[in-house]
C-alpha positions in Angstrom: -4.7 13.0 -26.2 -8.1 12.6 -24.7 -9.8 15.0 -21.7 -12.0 14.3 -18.7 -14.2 16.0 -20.7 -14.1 13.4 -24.1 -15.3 10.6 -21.7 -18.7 10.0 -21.2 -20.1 10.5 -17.6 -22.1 7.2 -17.5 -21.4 3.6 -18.5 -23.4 3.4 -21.7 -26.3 0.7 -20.8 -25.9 -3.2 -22.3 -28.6 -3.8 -24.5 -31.1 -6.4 -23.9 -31.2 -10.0 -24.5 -32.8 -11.3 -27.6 -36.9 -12.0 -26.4 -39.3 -13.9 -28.9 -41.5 -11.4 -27.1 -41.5 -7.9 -28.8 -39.9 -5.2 -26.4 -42.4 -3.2 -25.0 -41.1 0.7 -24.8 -39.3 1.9 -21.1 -40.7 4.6 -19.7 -37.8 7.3 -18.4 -38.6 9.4 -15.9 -36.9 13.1 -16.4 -35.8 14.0 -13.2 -36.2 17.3 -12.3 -33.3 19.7 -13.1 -34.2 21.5 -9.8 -33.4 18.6 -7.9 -30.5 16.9 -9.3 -28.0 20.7 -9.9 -25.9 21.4 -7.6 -24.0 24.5 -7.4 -20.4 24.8 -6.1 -18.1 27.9 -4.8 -14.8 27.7 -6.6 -13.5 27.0 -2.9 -15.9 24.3 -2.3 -14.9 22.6 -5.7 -11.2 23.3 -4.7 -11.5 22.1 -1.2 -13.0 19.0 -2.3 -10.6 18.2 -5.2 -8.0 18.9 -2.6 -9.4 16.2 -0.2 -10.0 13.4 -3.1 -6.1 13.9 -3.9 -4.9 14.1 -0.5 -7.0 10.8 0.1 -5.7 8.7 -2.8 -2.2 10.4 -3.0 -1.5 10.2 0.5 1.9 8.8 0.0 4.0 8.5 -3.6 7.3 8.1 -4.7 7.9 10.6 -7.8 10.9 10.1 -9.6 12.6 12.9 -12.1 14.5 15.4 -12.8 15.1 18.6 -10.8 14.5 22.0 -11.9 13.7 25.6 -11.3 15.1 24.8 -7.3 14.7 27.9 -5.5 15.0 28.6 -1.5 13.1 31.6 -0.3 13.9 33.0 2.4 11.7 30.8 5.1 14.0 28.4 4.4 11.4 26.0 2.2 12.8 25.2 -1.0 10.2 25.3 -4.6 11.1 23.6 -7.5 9.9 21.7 -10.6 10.0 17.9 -11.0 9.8 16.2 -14.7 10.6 13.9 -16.7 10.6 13.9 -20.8 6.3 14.0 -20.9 5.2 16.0 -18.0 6.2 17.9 -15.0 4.6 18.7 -11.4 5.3 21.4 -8.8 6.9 21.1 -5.7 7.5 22.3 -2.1 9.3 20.8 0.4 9.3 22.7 3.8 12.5 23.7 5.7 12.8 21.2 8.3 12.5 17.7 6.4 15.1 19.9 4.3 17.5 20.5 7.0 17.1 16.5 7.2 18.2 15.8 4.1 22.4 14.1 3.6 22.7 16.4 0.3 22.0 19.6 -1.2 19.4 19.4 -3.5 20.4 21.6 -7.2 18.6 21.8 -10.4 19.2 18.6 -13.3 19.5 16.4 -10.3 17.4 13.2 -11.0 16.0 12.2 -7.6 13.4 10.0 -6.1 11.2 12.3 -3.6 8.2 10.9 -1.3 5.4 12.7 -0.5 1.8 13.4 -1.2 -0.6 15.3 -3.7 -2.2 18.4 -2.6 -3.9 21.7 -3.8 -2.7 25.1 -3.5 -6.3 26.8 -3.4 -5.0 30.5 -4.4 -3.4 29.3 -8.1 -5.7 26.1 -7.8 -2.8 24.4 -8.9 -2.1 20.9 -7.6 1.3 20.3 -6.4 3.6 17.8 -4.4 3.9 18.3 -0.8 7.8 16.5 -0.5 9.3 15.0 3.0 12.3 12.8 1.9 14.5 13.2 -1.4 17.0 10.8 -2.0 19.2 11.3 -5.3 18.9 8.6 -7.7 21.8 6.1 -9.0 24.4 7.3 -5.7 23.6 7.1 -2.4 22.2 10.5 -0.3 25.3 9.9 2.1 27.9 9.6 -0.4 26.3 12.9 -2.5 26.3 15.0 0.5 30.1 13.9 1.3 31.3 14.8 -2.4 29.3 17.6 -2.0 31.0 19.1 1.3 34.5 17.5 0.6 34.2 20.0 -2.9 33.0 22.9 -0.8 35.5 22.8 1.5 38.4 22.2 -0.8 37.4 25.0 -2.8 37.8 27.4 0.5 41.3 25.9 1.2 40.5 23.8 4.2 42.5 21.1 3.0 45.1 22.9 1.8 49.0 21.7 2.4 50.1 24.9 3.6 47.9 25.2 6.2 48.8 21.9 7.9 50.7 22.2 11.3 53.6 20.0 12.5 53.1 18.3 15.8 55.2 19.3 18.6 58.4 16.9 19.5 57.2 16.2 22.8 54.1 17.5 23.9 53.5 18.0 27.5 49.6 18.2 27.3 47.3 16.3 25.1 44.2 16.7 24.5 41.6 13.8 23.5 38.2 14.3 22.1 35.9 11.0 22.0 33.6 8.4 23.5 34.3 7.3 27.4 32.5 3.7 26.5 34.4 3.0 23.4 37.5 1.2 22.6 39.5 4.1 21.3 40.2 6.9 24.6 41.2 3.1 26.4 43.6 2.6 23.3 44.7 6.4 23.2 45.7 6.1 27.3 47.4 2.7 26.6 49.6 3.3 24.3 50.5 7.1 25.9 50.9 5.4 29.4 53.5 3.0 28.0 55.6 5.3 25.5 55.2 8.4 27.9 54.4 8.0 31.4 54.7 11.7 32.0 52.2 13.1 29.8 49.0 14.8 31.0 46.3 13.9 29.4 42.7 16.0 29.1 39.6 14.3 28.1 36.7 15.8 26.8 33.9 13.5 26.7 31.6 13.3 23.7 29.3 11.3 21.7 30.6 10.3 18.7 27.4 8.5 16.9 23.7 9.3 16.5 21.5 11.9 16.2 23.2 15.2 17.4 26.7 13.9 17.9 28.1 16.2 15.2 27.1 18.9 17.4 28.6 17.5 20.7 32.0 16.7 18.6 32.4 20.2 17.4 31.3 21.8 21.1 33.7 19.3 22.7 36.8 20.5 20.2 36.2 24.5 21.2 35.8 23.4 24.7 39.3 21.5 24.6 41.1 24.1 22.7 40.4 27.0 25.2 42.4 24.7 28.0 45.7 26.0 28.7 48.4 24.4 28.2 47.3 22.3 25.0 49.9 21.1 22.8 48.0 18.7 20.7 44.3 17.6 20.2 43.2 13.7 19.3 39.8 13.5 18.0 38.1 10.2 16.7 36.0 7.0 17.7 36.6 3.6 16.7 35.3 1.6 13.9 32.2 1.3 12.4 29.8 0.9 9.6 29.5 4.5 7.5 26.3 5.4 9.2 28.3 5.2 12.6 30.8 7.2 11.1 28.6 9.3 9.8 29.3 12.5 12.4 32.9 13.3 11.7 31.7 14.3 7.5 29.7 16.8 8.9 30.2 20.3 7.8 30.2 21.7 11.7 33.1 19.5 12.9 35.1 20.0 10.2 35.1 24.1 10.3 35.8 23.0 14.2 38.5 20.8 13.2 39.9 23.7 10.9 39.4 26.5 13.8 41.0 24.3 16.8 44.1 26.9 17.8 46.3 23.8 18.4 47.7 20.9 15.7 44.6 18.3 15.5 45.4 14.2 14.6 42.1 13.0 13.1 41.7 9.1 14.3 38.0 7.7 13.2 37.8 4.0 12.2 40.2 1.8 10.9 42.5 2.8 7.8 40.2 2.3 4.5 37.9 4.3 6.6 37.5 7.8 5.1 36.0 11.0 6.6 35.6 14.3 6.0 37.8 14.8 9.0 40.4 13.1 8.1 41.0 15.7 5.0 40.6 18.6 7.6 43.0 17.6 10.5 46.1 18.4 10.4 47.8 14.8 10.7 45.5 11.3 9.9 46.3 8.3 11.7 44.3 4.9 10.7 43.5 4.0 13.9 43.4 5.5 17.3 46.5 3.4 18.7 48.3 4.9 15.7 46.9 8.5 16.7 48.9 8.1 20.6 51.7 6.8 18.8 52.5 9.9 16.3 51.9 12.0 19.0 55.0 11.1 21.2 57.7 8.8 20.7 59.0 6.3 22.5 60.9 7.6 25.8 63.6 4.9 25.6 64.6 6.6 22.1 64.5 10.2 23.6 66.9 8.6 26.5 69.3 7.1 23.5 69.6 10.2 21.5 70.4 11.9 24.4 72.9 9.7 26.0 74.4 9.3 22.0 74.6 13.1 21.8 76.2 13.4 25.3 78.8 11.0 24.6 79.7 13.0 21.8 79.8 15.7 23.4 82.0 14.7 26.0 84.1 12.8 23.6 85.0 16.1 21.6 85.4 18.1 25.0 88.0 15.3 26.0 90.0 15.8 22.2 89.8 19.8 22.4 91.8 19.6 26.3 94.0 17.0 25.0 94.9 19.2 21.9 94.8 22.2 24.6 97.3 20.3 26.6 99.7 19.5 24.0 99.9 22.8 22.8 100.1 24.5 26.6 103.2 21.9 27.0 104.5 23.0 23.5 104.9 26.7 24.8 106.2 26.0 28.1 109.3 23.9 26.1 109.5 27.5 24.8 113.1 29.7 26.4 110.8 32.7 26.7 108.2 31.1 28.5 110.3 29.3 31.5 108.4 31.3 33.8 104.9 31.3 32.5 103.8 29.1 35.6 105.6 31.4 38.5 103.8 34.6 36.5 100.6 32.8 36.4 101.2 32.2 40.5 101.4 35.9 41.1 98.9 37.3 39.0 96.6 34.8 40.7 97.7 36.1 44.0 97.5 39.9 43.0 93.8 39.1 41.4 92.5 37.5 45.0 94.2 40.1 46.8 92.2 42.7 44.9 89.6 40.5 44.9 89.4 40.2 48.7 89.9 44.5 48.7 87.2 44.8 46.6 84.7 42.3 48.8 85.6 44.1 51.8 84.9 47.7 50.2 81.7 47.0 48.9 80.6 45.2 52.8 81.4 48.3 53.9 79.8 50.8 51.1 76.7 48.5 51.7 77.1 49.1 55.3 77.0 52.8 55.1 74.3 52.8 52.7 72.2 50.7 54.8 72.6 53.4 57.8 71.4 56.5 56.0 68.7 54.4 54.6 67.5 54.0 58.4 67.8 57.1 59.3 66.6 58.4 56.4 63.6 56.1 57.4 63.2 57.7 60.7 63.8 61.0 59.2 60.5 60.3 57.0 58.6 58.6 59.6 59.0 61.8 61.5 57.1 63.7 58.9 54.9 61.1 58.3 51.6 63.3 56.9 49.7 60.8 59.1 50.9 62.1 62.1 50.5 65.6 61.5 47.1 65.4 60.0 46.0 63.3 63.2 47.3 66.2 65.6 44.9 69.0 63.0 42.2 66.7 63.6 42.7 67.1 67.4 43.3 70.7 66.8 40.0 71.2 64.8 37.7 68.8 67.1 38.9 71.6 70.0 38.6 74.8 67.8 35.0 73.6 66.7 34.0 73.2 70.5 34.8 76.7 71.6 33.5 77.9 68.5 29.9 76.2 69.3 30.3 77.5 73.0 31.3 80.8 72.2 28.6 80.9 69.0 25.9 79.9 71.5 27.4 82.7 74.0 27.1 85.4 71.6 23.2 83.8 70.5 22.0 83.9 74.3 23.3 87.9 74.7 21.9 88.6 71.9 18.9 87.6 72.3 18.6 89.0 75.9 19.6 92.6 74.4 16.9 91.8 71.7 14.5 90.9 74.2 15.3 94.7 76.4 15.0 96.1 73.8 11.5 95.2 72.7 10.3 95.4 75.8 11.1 99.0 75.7 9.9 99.5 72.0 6.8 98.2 73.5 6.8 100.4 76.5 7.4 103.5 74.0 5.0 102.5 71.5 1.7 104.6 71.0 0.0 101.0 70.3 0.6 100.0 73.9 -0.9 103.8 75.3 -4.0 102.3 73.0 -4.2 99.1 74.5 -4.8 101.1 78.2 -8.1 103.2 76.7 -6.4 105.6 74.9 -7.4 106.7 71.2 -5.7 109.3 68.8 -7.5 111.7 67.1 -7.0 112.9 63.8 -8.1 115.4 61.1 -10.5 114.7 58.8 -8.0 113.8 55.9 -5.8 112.1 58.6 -2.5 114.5 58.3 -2.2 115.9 61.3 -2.6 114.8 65.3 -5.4 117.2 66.8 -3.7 117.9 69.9 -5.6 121.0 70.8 -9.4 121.7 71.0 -9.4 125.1 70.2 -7.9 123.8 66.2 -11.2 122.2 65.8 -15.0 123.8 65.3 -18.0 122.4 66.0 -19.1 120.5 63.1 -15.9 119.0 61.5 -15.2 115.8 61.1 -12.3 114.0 62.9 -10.6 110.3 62.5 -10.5 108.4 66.2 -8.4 105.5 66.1 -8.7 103.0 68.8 -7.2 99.7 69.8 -9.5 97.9 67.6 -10.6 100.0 64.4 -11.0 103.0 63.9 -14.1 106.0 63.6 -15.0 109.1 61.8 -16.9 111.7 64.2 -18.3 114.8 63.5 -17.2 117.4 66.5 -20.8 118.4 68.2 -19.4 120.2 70.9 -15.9 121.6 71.8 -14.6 121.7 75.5 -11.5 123.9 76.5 -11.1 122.5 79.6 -11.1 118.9 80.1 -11.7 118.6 83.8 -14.8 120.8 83.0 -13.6 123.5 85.3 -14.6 126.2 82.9 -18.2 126.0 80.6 -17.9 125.2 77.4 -17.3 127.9 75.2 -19.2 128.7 71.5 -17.7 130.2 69.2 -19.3 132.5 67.0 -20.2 131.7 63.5 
């Protein structure tokens, strides 16, 4: 197997033409080596191998054989694609995934589109995949033997799991298109076998992008009405593509969680859908959907008009037999009088009858008089009353409480005000305030009240209105008028 690197970088030159002229030697110039290098980063080189690729593999279809699938957890699936000679990595990202009608698994061959990149951390070139379609069978039919197995295996389809429909429902629900065929069908055929039905309509879309999504919201919305007996949910025909909603995996877990027994009517009868297994009756079209639901209401009235006349038929045969046998007795020696009995114990029976009528009038009479004055009694001591009459009582009590409160305050305050004014009258602080002083000892213990307890020469403690001053005595004076001369005491 030959490399890039066993080819030769330059077409080799094509030699010259025969020349009767000998060939006179070329001269090469040698460019300089300088010049003609150039050096590349390994992410220039990858960058630009990247670019070539992506330029000439802009779009491809790839077929082979999956393997090595894996889905990480951003929802973009790797995997492997080969065949017997060589194989190429792959990616393709979670939303053309979520696109795709199957479920891609490894030894699956497939045909995937996409183009050729680079992943420049690994330098590893690799295939950048938006559509996958399996190979041989259609995408569509894959994905519905795919979900149909799935689903079977969790016991959606199961027989035991299936509901009978009710005899005759009163409310049925109806899940599909307003502009198609079918919901006019559905309301025909209900309108002419039973006239009294209620019918609720959910509206929907039932093809296109989306419509499994509408389907499945408009069967939760219908189950949660009350009152639902049974649920009709389907379109009319169509190719497969049209079809296409009711094999998706949403409407058939809503299908399989409606509280109510579901009739699945899509298409016409070799139409197949996912649906269909689900549902817990199939009808082939949607006219045959309305008809399982209710039967006809002429048959209803026959039954019942066949049942009463055979019910009125054996009543007639039990008083006949009855009658013979009543007859039989009275033919009887010991029952001559059965009839004249009969007579009396009727009479004796409305007699006490009549007694017991008028006993119970009156019992119910009496009963109905203490419950009056037992009425009054209570509306006497009605809590109402009494608590509105304490109200009264406390709205007075708190009055003369404030008044006599405020009373008490104002002679309080007058005796308060007395009797300061005489604590102020008494107290040596107001005998200050008119001139006066106190004098004191010179350590402040005692009141000099007397000259004669002071000598010339010690120190005394005036206190005035304002402060207060140490003195020392200079000269003492007996007499304060100065009647008498001052007198000196010897030392």
């Amino acid at each position: 197997m030959s490399t890039l690197f066993d080819l030769p970088f330059e077409e080799p030159e094509p030699e010259p033409a025969a020349s009767p002229e000998p060939a006179r030697p070329q001269v090469r110039e040698v460019p300089d080596p300088e010049e003609t290098r150039r050096v590349y980063t390994v992410a220039q080189l990858t960058a630009r191998i990247r670019s070539l690729l992506e330029r000439e593999f802009f779009e491809v279809w790839v077929e082979g054989e999956l393997s090595n699938c894996k889905v990480w957890t951003t929802g973009h699936m790797y995997f492997t694609l080969k065949d017997r000679q060589a194989q190429i990595k792959g990616v393709i990202f979670r939303l053309p995934l979520s696109r795709l009608r199957f479920k891609p698994a490894d030894g699956m061959r497939v045909i995937a589109r996409g183009r050729v990149s680079v992943y420049d951390q690994k330098g590893d070139y690799q295939l950048l995949c938006e559509h996958m379609e399996p190979e041989g069978i259609g995408a569509r039919q894959l994905a519905f033997e795919q979900l149909k197995a799935r689903l079977a295996a969790e016991g959606l389809f199961a027989a035991e799991r299936k509901r009978t429909l009710p005899a005759l429902p009163r409310k049925i629900g109806v899940v599909t298109s307003l502009d198609g065929a079918a919901i006019r069908d559905i309301i025909k055929v209900l309108r002419r076998r039973y006239a009294n039905a209620h019918i609720v309509v959910r509206p929907t879309r039932v093809q296109g992008e989306g419509a499994a999504l509408d389907i499945a919201r408009g069967l939760r919305a219908i189950g949660k009405v009350p009152g639902i007996d049974v649920v009709i949910v389907g379109r009319g025909g169509g190719s497969i593509e049209d079809l296409w909603a009711f094999n998706e995996e949403v409407v058939a877990r809503a299908i399989g969680g409606c509280p109510v027994p579901t009739i699945s009517a899509v298409g016409h009868e070799t139409d197949v859908t996912i649906a269909d297994f689900v549902a817990d009756l199939r009808a082939p079209t949607p006219s045959a959907a309305a008809e399982m639901v209710v039967s006809r209401k002429d048959d209803f009235c026959t039954h019942i008009d066949r049942l009463s006349h055979r019910i009125t038929s054996a009543l007639r045969s039990r008083l006949h037999r009855f009658e013979s046998q009543l007859r039989m007795l009275e033919a009887r020696s010991g029952h001559a009088g059965a009839r004249g009995q009969l007579a009396m114990r009727g009479r004796h029976v409305a007699e006490l009858s009549s007694a017991l009528r008028h006993t119970m009038r009156a019992k119910l009479t009496e009963t109905e008089r203490r419950y009056r004055l037992l009425q009054l009694k209570l509306e006497t001591f009605d809590p109402r009353r009494g608590l509105e009459a304490n109200r009264t009582r406390l709205v007075t009590a708190d009055g003369r409480l404030d008044g006599t409160f405020r009373r008490r305050l104002h002679t309080f305050q007058a005796r308060l005000g007395n009797l300061s004014a005489q604590l102020d009258a008494l107290s040596p602080l107001a005998v200050l305030g008119r001139g006066y002083a106190v004098c004191w000892n010179a350590d402040q213990t005692k009141i000099v009240r007397d000259a004669q307890t002071i000598a010339e020469g010690d120190e005394v403690n005036v206190t005035l209105e304002r402060g207060a001053l140490r003195c020392e005595v200079k000269e003492r004076r007996l007499d304060i008028a100065g009647a008498e001369a001052p007198a000196h005491e010897e030392s």
